[in-house]
C-alpha positions in Angstrom: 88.2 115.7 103.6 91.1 117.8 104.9 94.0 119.3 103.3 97.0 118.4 105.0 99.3 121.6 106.6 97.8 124.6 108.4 94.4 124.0 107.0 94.6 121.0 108.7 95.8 122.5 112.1 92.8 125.0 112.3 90.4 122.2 111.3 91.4 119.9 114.2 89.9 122.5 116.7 86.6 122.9 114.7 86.6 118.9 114.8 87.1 118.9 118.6 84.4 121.3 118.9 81.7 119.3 117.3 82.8 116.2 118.8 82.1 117.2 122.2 78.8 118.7 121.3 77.9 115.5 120.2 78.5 115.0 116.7 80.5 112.0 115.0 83.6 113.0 113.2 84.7 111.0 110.2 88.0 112.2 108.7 89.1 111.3 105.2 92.8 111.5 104.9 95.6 109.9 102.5 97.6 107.1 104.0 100.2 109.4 103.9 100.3 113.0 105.1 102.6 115.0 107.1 100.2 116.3 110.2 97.1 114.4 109.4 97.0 111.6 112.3 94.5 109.6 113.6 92.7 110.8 117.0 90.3 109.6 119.7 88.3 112.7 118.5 87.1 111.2 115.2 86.8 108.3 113.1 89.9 108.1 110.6 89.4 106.4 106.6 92.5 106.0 105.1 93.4 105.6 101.7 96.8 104.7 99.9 98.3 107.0 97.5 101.0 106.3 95.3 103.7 108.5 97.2 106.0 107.4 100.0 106.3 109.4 103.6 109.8 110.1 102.6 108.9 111.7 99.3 106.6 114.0 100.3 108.7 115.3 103.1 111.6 115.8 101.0 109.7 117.8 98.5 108.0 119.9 101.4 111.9 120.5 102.8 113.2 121.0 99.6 110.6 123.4 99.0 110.7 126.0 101.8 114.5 125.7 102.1 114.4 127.0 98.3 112.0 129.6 99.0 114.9 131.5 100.9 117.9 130.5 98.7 119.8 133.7 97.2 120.2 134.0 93.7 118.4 136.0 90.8 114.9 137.3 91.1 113.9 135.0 88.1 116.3 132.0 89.7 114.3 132.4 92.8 111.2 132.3 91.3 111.4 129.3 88.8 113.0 127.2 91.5 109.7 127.9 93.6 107.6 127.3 90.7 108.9 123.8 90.2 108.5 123.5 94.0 105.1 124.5 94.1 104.3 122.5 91.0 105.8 119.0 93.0 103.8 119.8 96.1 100.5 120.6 93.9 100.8 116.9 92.3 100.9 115.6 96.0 97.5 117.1 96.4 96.4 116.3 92.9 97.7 112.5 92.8 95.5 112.6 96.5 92.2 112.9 94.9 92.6 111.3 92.2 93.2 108.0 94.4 90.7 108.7 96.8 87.9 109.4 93.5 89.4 105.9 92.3 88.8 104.5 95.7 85.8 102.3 95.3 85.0 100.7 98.5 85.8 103.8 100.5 83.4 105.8 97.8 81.0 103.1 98.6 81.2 103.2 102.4 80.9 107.2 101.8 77.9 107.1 99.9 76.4 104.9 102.5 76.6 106.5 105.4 76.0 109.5 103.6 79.0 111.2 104.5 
């Protein structure tokens, strides 16, 4: 179950590895995500989420554009705050719909992912 961004990135090549020394690869991965894509490499299980493609983007832009606004020290650092605190529900409203996801939790258990 990957996290989406650079975790994500370094995880691909671990993934690649153990698929071509013979493992199967199932990914887990919110219907929407910003690098998380499906691959020949692995098996892909979706899931929705109650956040559009367009929202998440917008509050990942919003976010590092605001990281190198000027202002005050305290200015700065509030505005990230609130940044960090809308990308954290992102990851938080994530697993809360995956734990809520029955059928996927089902096919998990399984094929004891």
């Amino acid at each position: 179950v990957p996290v989406d961004g650079s975790h994500w990135l370094s995880m691909q090549e671990v993934l690649d590895m153990l698929r071509q020394t013979g493992h199967e690869v199932v990914v887990v991965a919110p219907e929407v995500s910003m690098h998380i894509k499906p691959s020949k490499n692995f098996v892909m299980k979706m899931y929705p989420v109650p956040y559009t493609q367009e929202e998440l983007e917008k509050d990942f832009k919003a976010f590092f554009h605001g990281s190198f606004e000027e202002g005050t020290f305290f200015g700065r650092f509030f505005h990230i705050l609130e940044g960090m605190k809308r990308i954290t529900n992102f990851g938080v409203s994530s697993c809360e719909y995956l734990l809520q996801n029955k059928e996927l939790i089902r096919y998990l258990e399984e094929s004891k992912f």
